[in-house]
LUMVEX-593933 format. One record per atom (N, C-alpha, C): residue in three letters; atom name; x, y, z. Coordinates in nm, 3 decimals. Example, Ala and Ser with C-alpha at 12.3 -4.5 7.8 and 13.67 -1.06 7.14 Angstrom:
{aa: ALA	at: N	px: 1.319	py: -0.569	pz: 0.780} $
{aa: ALA	at: CA	px: 1.230	py: -0.450	pz: 0.780} $
{aa: ALA	at: C	px: 1.320	py: -0.330	pz: 0.780} $
{aa: SER	at: N	px: 1.285	py: -0.225	pz: 0.708} $
{aa: SER	at: CA	px: 1.367	py: -0.106	pz: 0.714} $
{aa: SER	at: C	px: 1.290	py: 0.003	pz: 0.787} $
REM end
This chain:
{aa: UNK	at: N	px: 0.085	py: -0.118	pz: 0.000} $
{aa: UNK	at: CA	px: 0.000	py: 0.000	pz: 0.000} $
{aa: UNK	at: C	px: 0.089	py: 0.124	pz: 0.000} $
{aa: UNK	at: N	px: 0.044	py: 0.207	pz: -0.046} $
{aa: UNK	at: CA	px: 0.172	py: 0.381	pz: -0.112} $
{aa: UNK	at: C	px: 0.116	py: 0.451	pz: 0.029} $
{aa: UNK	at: N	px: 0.198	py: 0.519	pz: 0.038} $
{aa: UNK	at: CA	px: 0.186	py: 0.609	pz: 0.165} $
{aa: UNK	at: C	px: 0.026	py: 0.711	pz: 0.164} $
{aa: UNK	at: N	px: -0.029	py: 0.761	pz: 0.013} $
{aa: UNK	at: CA	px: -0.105	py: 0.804	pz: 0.035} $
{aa: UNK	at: C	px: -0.194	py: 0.729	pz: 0.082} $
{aa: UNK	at: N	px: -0.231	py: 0.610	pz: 0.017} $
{aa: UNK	at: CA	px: -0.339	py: 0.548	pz: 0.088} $
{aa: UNK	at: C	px: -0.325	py: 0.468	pz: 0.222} $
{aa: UNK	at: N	px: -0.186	py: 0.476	pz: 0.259} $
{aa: UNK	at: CA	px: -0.265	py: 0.485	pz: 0.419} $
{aa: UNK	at: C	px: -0.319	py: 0.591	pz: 0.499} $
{aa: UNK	at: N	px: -0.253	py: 0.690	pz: 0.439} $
{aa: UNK	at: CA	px: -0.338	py: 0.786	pz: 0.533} $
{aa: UNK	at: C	px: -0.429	py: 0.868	pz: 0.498} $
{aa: UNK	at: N	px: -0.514	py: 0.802	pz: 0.410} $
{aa: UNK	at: CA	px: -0.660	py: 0.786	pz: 0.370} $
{aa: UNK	at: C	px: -0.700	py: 0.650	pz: 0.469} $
{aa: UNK	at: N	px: -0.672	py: 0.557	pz: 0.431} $
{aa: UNK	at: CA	px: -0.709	py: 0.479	pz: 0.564} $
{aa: UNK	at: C	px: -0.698	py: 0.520	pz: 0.693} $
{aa: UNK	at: N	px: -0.589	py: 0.597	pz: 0.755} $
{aa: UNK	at: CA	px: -0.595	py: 0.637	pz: 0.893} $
{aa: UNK	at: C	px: -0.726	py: 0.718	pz: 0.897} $
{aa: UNK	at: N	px: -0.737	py: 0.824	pz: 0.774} $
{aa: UNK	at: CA	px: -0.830	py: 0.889	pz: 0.831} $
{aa: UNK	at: C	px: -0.964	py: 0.852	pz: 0.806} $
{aa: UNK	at: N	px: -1.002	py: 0.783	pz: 0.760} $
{aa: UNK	at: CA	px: -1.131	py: 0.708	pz: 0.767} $
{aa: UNK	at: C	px: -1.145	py: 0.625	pz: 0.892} $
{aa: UNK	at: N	px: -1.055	py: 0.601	pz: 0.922} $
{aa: UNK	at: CA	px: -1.062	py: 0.451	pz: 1.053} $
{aa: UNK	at: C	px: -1.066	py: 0.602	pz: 1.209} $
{aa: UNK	at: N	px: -0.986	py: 0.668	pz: 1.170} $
{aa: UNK	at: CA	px: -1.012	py: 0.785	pz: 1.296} $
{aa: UNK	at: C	px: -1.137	py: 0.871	pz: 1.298} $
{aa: UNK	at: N	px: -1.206	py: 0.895	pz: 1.189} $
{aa: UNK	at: CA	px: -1.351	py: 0.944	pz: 1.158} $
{aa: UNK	at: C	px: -1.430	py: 0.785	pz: 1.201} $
{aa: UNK	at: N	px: -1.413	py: 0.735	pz: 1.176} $
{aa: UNK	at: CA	px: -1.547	py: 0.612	pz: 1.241} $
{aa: UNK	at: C	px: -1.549	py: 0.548	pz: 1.356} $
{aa: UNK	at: N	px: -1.410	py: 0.568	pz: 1.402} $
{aa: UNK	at: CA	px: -1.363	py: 0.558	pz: 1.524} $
{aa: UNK	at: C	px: -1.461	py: 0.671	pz: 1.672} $
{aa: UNK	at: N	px: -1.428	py: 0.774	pz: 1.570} $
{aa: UNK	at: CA	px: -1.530	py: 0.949	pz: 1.642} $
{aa: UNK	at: C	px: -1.663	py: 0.881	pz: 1.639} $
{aa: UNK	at: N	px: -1.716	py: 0.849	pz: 1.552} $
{aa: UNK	at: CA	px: -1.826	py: 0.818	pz: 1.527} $
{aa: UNK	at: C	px: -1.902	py: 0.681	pz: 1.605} $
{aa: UNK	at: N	px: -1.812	py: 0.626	pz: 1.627} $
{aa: UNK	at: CA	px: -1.857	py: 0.489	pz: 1.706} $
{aa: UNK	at: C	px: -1.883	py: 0.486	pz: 1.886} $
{aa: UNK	at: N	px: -1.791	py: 0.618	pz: 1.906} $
{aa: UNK	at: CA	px: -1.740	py: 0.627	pz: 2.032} $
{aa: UNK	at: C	px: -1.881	py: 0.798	pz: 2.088} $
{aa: UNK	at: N	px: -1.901	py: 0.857	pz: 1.959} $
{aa: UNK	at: CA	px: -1.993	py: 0.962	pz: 2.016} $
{aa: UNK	at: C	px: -2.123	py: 0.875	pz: 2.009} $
{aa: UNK	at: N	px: -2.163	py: 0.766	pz: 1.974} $
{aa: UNK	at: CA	px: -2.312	py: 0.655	pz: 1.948} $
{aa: UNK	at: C	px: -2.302	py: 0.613	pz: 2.057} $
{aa: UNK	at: N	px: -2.178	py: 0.551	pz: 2.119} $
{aa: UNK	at: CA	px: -2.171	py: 0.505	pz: 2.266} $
{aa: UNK	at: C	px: -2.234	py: 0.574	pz: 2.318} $
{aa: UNK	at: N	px: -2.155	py: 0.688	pz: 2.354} $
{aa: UNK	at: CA	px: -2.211	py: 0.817	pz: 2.437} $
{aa: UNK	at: C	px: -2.382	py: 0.853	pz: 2.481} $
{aa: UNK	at: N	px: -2.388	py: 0.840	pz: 2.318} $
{aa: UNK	at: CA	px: -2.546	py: 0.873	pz: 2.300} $
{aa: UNK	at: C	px: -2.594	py: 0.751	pz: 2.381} $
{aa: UNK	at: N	px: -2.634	py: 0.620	pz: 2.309} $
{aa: UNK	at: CA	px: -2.660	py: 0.561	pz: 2.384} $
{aa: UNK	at: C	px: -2.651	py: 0.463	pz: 2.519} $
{aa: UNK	at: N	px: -2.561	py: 0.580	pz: 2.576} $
{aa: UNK	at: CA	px: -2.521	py: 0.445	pz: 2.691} $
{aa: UNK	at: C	px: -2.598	py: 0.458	pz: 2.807} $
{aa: UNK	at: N	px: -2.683	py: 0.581	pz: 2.819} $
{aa: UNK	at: CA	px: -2.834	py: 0.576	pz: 2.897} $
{aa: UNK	at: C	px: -2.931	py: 0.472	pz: 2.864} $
{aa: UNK	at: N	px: -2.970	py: 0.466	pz: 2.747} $
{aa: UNK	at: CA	px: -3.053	py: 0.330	pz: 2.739} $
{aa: UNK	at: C	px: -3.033	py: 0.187	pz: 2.718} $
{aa: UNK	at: N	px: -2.899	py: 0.200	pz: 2.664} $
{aa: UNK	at: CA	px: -2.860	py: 0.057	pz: 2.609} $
{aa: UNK	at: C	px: -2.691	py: 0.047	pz: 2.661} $
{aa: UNK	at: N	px: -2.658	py: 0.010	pz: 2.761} $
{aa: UNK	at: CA	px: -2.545	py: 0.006	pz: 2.774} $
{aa: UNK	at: C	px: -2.423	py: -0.125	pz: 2.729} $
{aa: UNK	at: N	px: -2.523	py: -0.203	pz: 2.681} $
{aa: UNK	at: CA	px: -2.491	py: -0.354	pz: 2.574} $
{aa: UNK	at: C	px: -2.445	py: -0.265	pz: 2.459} $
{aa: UNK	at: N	px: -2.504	py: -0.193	pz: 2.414} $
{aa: UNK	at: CA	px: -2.466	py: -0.097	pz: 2.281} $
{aa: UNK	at: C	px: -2.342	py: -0.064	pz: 2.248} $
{aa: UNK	at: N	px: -2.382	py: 0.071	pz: 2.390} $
{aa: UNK	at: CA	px: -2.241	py: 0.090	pz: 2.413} $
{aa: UNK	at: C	px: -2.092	py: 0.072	pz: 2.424} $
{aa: UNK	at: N	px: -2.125	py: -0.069	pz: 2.476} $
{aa: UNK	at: CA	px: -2.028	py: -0.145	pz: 2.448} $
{aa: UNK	at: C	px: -1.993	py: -0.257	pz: 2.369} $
{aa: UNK	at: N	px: -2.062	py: -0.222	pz: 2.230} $
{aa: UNK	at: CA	px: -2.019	py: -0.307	pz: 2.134} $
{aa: UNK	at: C	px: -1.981	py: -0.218	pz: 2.058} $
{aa: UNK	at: N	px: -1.996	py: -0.099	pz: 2.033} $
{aa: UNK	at: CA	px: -1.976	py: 0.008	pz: 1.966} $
{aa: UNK	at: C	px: -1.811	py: 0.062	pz: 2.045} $
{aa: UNK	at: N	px: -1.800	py: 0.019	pz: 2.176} $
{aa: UNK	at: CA	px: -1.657	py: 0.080	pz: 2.182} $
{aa: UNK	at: C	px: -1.562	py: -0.041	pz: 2.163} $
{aa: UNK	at: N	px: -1.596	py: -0.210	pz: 2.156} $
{aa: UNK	at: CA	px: -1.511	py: -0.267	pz: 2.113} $
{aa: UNK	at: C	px: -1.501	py: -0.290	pz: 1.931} $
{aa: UNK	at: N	px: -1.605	py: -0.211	pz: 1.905} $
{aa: UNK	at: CA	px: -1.598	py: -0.193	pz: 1.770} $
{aa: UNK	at: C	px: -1.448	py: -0.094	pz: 1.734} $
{aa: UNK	at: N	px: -1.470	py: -0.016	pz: 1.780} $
{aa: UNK	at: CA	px: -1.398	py: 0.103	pz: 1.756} $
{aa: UNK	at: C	px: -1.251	py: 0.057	pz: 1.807} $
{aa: UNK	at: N	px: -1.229	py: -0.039	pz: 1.878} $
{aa: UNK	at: CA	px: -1.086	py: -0.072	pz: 1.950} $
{aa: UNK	at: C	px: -1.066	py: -0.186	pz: 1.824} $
{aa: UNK	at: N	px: -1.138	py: -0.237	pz: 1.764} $
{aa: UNK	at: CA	px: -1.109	py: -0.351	pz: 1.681} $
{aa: UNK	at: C	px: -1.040	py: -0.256	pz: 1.533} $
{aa: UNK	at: N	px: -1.128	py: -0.149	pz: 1.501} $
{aa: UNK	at: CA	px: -1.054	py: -0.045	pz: 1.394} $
{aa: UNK	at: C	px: -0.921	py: -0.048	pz: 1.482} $
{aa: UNK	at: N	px: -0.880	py: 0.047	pz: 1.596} $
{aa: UNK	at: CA	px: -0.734	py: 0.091	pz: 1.587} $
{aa: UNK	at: C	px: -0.657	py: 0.012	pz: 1.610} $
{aa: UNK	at: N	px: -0.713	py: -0.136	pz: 1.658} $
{aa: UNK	at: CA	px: -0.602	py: -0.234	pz: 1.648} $
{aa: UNK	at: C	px: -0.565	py: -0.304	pz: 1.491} $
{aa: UNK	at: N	px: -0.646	py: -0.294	pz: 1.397} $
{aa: UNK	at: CA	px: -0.628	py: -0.334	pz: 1.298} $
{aa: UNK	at: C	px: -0.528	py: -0.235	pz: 1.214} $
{aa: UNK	at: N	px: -0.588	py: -0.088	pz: 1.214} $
{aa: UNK	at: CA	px: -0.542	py: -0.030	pz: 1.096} $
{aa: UNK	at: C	px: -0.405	py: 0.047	pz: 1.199} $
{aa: UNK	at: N	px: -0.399	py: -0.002	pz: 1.327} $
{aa: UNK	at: CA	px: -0.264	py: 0.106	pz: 1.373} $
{aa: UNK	at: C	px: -0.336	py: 0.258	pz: 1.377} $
{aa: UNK	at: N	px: -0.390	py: 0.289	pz: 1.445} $
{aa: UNK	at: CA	px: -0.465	py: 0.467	pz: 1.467} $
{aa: UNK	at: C	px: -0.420	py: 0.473	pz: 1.558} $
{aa: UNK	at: N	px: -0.389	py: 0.624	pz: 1.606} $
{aa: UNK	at: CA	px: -0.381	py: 0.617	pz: 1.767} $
{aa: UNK	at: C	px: -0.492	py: 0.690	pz: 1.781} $
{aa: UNK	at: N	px: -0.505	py: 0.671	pz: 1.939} $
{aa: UNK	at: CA	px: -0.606	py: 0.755	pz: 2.010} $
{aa: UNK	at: C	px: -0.580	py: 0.857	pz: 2.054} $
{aa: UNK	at: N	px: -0.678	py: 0.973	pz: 2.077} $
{aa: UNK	at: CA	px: -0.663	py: 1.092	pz: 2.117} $
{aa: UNK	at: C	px: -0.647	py: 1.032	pz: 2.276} $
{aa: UNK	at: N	px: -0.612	py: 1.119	pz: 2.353} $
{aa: UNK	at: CA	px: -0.642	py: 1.099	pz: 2.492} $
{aa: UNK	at: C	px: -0.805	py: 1.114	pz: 2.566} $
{aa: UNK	at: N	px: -0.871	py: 1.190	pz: 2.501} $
{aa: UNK	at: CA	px: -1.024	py: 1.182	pz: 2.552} $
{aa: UNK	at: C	px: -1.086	py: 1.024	pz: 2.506} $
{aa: UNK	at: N	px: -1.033	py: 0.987	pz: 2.401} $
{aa: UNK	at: CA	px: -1.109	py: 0.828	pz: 2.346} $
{aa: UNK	at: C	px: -1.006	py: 0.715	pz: 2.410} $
{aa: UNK	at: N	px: -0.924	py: 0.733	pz: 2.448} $
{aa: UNK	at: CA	px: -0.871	py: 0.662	pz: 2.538} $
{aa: UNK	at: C	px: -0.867	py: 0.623	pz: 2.659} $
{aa: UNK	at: N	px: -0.984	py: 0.697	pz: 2.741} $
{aa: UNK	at: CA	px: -1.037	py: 0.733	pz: 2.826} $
{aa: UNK	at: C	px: -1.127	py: 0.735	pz: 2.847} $
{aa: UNK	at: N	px: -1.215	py: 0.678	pz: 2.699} $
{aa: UNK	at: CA	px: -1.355	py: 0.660	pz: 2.714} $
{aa: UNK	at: C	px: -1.439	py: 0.550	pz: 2.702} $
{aa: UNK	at: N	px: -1.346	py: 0.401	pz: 2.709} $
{aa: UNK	at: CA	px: -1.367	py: 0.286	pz: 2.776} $
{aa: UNK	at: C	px: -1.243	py: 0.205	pz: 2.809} $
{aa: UNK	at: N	px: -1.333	py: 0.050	pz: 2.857} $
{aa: UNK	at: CA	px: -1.203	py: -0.010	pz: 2.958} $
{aa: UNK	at: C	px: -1.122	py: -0.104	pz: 2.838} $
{aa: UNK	at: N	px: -1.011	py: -0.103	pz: 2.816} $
{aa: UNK	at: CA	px: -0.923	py: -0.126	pz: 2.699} $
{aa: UNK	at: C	px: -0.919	py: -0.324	pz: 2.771} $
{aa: UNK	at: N	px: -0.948	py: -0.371	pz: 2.902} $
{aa: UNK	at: CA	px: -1.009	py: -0.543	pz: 2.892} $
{aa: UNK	at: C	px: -1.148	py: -0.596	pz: 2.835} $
{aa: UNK	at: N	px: -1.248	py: -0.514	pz: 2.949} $
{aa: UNK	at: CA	px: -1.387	py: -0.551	pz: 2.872} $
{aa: UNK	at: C	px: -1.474	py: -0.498	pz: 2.766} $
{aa: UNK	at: N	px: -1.419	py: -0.339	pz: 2.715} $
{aa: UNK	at: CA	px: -1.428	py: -0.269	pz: 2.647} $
{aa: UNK	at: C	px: -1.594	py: -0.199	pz: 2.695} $
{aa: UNK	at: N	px: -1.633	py: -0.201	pz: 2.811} $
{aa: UNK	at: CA	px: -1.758	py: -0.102	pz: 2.858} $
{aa: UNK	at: C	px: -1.714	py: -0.001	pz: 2.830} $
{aa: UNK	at: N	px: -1.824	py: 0.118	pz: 2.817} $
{aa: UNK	at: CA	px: -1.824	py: 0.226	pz: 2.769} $
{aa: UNK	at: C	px: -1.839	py: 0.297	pz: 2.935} $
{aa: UNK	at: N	px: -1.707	py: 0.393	pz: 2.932} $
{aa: UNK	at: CA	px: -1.658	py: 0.449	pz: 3.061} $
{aa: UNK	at: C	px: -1.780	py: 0.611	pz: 3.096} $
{aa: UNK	at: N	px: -1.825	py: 0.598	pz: 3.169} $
{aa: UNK	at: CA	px: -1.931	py: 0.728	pz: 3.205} $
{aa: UNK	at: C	px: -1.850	py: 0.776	pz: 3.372} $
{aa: UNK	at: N	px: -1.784	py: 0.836	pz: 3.393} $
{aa: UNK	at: CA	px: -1.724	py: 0.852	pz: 3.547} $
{aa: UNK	at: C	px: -1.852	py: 0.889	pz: 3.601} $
{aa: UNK	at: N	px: -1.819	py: 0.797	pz: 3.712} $
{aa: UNK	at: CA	px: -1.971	py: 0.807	pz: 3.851} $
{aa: UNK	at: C	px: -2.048	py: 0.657	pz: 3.790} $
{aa: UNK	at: N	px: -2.094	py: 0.614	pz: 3.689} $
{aa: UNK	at: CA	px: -2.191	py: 0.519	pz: 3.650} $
{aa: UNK	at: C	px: -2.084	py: 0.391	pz: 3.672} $
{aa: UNK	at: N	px: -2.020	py: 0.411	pz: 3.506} $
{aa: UNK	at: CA	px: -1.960	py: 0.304	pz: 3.490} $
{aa: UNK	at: C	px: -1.798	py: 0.251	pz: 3.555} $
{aa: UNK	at: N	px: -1.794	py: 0.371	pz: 3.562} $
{aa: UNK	at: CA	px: -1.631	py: 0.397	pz: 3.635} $
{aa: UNK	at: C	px: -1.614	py: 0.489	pz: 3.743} $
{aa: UNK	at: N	px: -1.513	py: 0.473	pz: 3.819} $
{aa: UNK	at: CA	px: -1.491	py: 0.558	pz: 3.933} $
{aa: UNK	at: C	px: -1.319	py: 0.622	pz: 3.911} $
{aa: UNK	at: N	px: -1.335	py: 0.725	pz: 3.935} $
{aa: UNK	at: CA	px: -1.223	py: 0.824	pz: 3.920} $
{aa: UNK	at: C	px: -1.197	py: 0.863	pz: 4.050} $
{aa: UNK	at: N	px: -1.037	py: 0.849	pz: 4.055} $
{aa: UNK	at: CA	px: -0.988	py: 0.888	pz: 4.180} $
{aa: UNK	at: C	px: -0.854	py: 1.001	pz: 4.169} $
{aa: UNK	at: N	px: -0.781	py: 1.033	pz: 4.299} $
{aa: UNK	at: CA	px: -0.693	py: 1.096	pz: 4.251} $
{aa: UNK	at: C	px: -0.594	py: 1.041	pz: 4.355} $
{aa: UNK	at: N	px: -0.462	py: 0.981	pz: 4.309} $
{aa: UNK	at: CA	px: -0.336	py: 0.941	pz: 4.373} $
{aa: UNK	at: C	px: -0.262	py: 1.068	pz: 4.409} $
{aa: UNK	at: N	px: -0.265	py: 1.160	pz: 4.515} $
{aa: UNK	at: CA	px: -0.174	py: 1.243	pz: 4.567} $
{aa: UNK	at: C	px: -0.040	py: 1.207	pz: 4.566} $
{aa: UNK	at: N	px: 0.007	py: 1.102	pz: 4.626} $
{aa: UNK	at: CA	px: 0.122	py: 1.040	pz: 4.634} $
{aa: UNK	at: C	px: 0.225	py: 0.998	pz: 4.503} $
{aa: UNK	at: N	px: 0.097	py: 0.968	pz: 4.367} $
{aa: UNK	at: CA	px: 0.167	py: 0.929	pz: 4.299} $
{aa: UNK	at: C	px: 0.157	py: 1.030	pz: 4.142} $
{aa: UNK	at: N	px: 0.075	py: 1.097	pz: 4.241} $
{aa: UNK	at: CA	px: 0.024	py: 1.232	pz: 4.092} $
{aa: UNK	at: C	px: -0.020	py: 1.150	pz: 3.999} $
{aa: UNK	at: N	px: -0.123	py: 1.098	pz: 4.004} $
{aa: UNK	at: CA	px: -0.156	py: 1.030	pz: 3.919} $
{aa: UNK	at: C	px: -0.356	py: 1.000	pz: 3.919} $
{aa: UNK	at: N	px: -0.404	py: 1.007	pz: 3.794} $
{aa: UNK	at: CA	px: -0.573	py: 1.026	pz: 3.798} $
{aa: UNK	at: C	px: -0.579	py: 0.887	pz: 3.821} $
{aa: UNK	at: N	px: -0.687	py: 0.804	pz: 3.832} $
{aa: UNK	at: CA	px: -0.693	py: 0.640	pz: 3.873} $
{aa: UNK	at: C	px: -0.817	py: 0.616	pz: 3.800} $
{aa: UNK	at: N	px: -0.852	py: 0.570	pz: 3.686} $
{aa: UNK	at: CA	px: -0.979	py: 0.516	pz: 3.673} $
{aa: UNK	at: C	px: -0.998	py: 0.388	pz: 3.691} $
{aa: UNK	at: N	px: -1.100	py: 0.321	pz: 3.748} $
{aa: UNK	at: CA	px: -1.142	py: 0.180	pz: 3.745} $
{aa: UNK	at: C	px: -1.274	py: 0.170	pz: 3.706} $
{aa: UNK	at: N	px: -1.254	py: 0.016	pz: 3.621} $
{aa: UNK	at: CA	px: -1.381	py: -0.006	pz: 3.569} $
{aa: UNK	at: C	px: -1.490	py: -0.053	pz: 3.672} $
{aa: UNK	at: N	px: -1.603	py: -0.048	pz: 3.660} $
{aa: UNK	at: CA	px: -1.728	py: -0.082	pz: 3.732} $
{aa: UNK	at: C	px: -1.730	py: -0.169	pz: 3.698} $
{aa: UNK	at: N	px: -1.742	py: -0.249	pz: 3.608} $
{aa: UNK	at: CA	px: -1.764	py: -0.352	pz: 3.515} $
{aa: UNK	at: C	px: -1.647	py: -0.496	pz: 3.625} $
{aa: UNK	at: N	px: -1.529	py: -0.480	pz: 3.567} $
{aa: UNK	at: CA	px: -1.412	py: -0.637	pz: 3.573} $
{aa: UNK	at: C	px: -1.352	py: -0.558	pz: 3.671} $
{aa: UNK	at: N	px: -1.310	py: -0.411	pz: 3.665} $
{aa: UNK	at: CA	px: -1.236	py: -0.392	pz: 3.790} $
{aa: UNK	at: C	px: -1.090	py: -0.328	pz: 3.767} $
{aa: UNK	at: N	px: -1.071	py: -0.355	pz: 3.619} $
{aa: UNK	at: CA	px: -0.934	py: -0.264	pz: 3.549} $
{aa: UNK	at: C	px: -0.934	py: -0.113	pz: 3.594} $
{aa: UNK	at: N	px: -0.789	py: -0.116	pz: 3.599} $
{aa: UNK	at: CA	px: -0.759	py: -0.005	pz: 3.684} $
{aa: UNK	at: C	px: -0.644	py: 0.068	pz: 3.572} $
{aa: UNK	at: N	px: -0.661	py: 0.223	pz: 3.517} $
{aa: UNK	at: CA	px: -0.603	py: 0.257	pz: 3.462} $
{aa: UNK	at: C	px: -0.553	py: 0.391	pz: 3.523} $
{aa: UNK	at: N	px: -0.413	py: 0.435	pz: 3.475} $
{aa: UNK	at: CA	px: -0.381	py: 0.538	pz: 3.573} $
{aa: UNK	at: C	px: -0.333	py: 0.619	pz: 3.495} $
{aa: UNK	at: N	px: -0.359	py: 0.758	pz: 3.482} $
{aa: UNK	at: CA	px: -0.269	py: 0.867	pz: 3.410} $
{aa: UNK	at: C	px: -0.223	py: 0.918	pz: 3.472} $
{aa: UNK	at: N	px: -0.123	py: 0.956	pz: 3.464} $
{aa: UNK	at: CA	px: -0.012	py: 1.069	pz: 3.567} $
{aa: UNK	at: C	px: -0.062	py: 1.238	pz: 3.531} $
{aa: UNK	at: N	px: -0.053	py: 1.294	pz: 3.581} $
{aa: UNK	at: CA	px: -0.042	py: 1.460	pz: 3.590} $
{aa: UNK	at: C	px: 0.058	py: 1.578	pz: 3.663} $
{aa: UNK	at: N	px: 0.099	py: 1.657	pz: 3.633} $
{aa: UNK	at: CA	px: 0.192	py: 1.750	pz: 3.670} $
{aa: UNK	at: C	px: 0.088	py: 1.845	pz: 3.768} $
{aa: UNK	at: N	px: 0.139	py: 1.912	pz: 3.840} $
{aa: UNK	at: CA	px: 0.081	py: 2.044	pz: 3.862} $
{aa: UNK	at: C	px: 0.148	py: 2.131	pz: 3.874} $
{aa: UNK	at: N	px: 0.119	py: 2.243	pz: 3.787} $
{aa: UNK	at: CA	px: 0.157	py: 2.368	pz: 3.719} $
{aa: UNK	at: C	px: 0.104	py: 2.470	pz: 3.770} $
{aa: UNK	at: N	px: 0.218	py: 2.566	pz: 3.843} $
{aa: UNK	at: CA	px: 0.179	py: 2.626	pz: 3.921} $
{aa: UNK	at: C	px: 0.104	py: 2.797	pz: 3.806} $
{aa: UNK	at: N	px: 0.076	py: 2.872	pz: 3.845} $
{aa: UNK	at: CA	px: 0.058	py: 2.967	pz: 3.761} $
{aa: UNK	at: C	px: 0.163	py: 3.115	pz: 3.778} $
{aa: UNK	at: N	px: 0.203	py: 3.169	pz: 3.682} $
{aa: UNK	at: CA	px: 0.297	py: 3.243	pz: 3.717} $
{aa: UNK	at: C	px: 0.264	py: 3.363	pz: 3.772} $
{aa: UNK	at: N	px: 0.396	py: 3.386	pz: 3.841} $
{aa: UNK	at: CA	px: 0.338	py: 3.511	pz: 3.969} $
{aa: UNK	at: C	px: 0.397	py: 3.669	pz: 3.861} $
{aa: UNK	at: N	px: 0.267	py: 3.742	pz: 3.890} $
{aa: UNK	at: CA	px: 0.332	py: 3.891	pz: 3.840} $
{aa: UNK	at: C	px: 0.350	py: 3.990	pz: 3.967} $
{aa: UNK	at: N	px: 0.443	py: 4.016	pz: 3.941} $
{aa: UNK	at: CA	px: 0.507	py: 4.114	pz: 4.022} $
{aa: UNK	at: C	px: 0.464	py: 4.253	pz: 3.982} $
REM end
């Protein structure tokens, strides 16, 4: 495959990817089976075609059972002081994912 057409493929697989993951969204009030076939849909694109994820869709289900992550419903968000670090766990199996964070102070004017 020539370089252009992969990244015509990336960007089709990252547009349906958006698209699979904002349907979750939508429906994960009524149908939360949906939801989560629609986000292992969308993990089955970026494992196939190599996409990466933004950090908000990476974050927006559990990368074992692939439920569709709602913080408070489906997942619980915490915060590691000790290790500066955000903590999500799934509601679902119980996967525990952790992002780190800085804190940035704001600059002082004199």
């Amino acid at each position: 495959m020539r370089p252009r057409e992969k990244n015509l493929v990336k960007n089709i697989s990252s547009e349906r990817i958006a698209v699979l993951l904002s349907e979750a969204k939508k429906t994960f009030a009524e149908n939360p089976a949906r939801a989560q076939r629609y986000a292992r849909l969308a993990f089955l694109i970026v494992r196939k075609n190599k996409v990466r994820l933004t950090k908000e869709q990476k974050l927006s289900f559990c990368r074992k059972c692939f439920s569709y992550w709602v913080p408070g419903k489906s997942a619980s968000v915490s915060f590691d002081r000790k290790s500066r670090r955000v903590i999500y766990k799934c509601g679902s199996c119980g996967y525990e994912r952790g992002i780190g964070y800085s804190r940035k102070t704001a600059p002082h004017k004199d």
